[in-house]
KOLPALUM-269390 format. One line per 10 residues: number of its first residue (from 1); their letters; for each residue x, y, z of N, C-alpha, C. Coordinates in steps of 0.001 Angstrom, whole numbers, plus 500000, padded with zeros to 6 digits. Example, Ala and Ser with C-alpha at 12.3 -4.5 7.8 and 13.67 -1.06 7.14 Angstrom:
BEGIN
1	AS	513190,494310,507800,512300,495500,507800,513200,496700,507800 ~ 512850,497750,507080,513670,498940,507140,512900,500030,507870 $
***
This chain:
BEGIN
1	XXXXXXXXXX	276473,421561,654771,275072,421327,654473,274912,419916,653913 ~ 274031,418974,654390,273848,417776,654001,273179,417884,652599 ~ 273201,416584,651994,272210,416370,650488,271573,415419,650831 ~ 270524,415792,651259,269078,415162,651400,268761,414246,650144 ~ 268942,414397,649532,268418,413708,648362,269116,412679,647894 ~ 270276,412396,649033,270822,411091,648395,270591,410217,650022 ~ 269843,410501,651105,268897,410267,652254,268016,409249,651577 ~ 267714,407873,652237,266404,407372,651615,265337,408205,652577 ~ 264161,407995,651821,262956,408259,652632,262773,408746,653904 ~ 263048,407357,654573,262685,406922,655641,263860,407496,656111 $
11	XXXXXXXXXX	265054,407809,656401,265664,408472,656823,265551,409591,657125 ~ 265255,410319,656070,265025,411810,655830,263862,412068,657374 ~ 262879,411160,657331,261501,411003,658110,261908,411167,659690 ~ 262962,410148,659503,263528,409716,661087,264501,411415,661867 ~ 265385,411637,660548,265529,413016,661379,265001,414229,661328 ~ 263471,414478,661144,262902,415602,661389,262773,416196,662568 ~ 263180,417468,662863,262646,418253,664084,261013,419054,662953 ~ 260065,419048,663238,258985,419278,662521,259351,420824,662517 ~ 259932,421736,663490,259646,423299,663552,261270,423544,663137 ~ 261948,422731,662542,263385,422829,662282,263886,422737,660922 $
21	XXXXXXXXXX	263085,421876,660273,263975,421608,659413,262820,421531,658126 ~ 262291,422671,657258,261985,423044,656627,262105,422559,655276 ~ 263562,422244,654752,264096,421905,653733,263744,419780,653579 ~ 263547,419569,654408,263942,418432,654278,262233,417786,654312 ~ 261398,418554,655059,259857,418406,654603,259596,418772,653301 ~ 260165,419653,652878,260139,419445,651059,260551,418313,650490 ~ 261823,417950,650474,262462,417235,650042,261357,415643,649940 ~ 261026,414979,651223,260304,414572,651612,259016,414521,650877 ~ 258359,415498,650839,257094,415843,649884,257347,415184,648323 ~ 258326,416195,648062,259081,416118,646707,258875,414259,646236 $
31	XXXXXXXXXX	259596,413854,646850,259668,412385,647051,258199,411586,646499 ~ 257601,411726,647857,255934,411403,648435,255420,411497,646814 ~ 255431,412672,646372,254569,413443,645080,255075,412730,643719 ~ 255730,412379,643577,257262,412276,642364,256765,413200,641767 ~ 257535,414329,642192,257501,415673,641781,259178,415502,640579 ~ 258919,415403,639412,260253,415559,638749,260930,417167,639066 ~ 262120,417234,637534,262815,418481,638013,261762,419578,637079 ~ 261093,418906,635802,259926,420041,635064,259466,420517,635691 ~ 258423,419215,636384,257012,419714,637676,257662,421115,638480 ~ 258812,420612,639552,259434,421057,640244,259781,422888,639523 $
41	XXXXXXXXXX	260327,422573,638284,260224,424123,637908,259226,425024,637654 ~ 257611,424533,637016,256685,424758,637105,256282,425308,638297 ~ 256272,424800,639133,255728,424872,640847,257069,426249,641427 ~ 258214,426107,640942,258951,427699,641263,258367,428654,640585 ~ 258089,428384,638995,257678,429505,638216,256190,430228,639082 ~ 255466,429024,639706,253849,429693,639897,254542,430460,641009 ~ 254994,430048,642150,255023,430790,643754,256387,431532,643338 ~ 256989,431978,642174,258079,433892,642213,256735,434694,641561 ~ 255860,434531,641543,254952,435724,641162,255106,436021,639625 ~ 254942,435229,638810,255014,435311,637396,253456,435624,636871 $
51	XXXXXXXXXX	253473,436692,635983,252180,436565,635391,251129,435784,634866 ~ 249917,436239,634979,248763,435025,635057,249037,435415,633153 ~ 248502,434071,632252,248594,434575,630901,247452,435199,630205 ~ 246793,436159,631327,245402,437190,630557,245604,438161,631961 ~ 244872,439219,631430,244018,440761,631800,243135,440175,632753 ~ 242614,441175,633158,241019,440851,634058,240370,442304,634620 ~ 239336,442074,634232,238147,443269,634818,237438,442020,635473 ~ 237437,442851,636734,235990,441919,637754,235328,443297,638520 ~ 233980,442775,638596,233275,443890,639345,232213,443436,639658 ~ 231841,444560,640454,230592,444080,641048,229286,444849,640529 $
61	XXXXXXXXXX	228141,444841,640221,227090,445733,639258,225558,445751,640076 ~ 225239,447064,640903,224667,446643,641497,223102,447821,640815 ~ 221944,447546,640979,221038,448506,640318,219749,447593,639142 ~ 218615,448454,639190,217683,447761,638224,217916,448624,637294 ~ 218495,447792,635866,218135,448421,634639,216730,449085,634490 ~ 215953,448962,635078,214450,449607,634567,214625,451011,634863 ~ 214992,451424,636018,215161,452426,636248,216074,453212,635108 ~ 216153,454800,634822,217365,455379,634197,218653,455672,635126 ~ 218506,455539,636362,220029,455617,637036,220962,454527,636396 ~ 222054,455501,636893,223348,453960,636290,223706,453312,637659 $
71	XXXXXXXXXX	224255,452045,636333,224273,451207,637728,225566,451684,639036 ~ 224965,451040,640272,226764,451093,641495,227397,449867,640687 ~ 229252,450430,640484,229552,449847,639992,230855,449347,640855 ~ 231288,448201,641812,232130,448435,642256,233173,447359,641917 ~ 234263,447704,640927,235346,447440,640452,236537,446488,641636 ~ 236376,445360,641454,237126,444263,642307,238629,444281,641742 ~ 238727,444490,640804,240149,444233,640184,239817,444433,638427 ~ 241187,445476,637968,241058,445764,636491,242765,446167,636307 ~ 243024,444999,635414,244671,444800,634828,244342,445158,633415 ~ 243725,445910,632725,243093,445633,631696,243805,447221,630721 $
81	XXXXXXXXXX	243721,447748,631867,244904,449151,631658,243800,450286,631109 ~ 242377,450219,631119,241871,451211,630497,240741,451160,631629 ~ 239283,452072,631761,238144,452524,631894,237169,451757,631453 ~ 236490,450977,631762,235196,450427,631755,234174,451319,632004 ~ 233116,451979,631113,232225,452456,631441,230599,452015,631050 ~ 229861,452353,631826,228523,451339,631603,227360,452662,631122 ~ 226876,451580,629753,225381,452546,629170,224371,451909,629431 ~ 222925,452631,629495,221902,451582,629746,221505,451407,628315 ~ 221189,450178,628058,220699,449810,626322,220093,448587,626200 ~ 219606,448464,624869,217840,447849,624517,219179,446381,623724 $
91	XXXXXXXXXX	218810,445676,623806,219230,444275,623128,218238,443554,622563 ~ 217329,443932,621543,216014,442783,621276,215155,443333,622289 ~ 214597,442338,622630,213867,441880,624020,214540,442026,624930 ~ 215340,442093,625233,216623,442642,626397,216807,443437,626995 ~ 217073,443843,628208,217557,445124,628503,218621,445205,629071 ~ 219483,445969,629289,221080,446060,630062,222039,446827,629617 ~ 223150,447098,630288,224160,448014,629986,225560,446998,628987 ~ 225585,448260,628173,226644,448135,627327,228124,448427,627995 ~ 228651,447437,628039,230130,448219,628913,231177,448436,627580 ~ 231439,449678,627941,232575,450270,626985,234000,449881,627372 $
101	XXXXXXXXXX	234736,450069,626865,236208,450205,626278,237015,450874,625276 ~ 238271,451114,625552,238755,451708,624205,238919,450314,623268 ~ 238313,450863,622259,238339,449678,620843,239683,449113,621007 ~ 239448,447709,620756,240782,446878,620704,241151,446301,622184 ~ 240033,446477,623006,240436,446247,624399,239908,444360,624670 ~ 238988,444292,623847,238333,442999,624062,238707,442264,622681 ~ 239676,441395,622456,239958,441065,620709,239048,439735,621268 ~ 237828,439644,619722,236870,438236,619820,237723,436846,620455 ~ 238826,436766,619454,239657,435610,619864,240543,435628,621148 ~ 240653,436246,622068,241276,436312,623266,240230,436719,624411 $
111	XXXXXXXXXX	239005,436579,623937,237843,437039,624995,237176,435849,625590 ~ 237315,436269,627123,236387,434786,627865,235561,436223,629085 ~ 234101,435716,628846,233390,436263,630075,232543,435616,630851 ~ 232280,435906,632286,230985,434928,633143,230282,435962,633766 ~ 229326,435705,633932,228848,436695,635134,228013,435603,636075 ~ 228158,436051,636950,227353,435324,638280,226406,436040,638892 ~ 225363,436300,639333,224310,436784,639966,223570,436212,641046 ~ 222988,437074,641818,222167,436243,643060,220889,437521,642617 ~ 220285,436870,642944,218599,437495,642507,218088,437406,641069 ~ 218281,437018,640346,217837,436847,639185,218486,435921,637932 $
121	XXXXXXXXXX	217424,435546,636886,218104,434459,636087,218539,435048,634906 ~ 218968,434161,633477,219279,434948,632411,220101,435895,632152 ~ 220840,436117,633126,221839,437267,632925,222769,436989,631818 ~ 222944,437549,630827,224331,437271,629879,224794,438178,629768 ~ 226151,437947,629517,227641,438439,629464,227945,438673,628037 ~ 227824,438719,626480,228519,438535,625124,229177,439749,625135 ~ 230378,439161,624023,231050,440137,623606,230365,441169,622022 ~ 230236,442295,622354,230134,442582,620929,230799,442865,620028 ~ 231868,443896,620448,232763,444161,618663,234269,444442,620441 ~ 235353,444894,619749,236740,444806,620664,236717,445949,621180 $
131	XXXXXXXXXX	235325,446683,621780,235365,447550,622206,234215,447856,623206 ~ 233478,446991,623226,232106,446552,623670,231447,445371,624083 ~ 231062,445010,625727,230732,444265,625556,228877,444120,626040 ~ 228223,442933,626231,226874,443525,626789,226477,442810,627680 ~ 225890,443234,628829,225493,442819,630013,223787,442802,630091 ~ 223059,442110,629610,221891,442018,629615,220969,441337,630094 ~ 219849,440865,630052,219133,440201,631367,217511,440399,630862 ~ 217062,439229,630409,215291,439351,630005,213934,439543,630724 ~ 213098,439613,630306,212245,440912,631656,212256,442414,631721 ~ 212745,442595,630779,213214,444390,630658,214185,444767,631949 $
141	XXXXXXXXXX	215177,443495,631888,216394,443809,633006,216025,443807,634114 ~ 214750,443558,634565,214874,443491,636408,215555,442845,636900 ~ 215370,441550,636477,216667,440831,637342,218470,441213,637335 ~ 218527,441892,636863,220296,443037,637030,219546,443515,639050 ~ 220011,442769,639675,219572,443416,641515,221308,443636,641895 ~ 221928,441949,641614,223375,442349,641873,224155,441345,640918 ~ 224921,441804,640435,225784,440439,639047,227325,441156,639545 ~ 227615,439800,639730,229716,440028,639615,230208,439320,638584 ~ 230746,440146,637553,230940,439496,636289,232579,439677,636719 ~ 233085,438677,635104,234742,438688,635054,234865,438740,633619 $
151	XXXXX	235893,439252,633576,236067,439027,631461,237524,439047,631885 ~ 238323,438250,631275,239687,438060,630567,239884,438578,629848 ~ 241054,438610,628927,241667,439253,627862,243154,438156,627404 ~ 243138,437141,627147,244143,436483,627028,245420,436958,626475 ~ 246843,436889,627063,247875,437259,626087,247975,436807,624374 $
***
């Protein structure tokens, strides 16, 4: 097996078969990038499938709070290891569902949330206590038509 890496460049370039030689278009890259040996371990650690460093609930929330039905709730991905369940509830001037958890599921300091929506404005996401968070929306919630929220949970 040759060592490419003691190949200049342009060498390396000159003997490529493009559908052959796999190793040496890295190598090559490697080069191109000045990819050191850190970078280089970084970039193994991401592509063996190492854990992301947080949880995640994502879903999809579909329904008008005005109504008393609950909302369609359709769950995209939850590493979070517990049940998300949704209440309908008053915030102020607000209206929207409270999403549950078992307490301790959302700690303040390891909590990040977004929600995104198409049909309506104002939607917010806060956390309330590590067991609760609130999904609400001004107007007495009409605009809740469809929101795909995400919340983390950082290690």
């Amino acid at each position: 097996m040759n060592d490419y890496s003691k190949k200049t460049l342009l060498e390396l370039i000159n003997e490529i078969i493009w559908f052959d030689k796999p190793f040496r278009l890295k190598e090559i890259f490697k080069r191109l990038l000045g990819v050191t040996n850190d970078l280089q371990e970084q970039i193994d650690n991401l592509s063996s499938g190492s854990e992301p460093p947080y949880k995640v609930y994502s879903a999809r929330i579909r329904g008008l709070v005005g109504s008393a039905l609950p909302p369609t709730v359709n769950v995209l991905e939850n590493t979070l290891g517990v049940t998300v369940t949704y209440d309908l509830s008053f915030f102020g001037g607000d209206t929207g569902y409270l999403l549950k958890a078992t307490p301790g599921t959302f700690p303040q300091n390891k909590f990040w949330a977004t929600p995104s929506n198409d049909g309506g404005t104002g939607i917010k996401l806060a956390w309330l206590n590590d067991g609760q968070i609130i999904l609400s929306s001004p107007n007495g919630g009409n605009s809740i038509n469809e929101v795909y929220i995400e919340i983390r949970v950082y290690n």
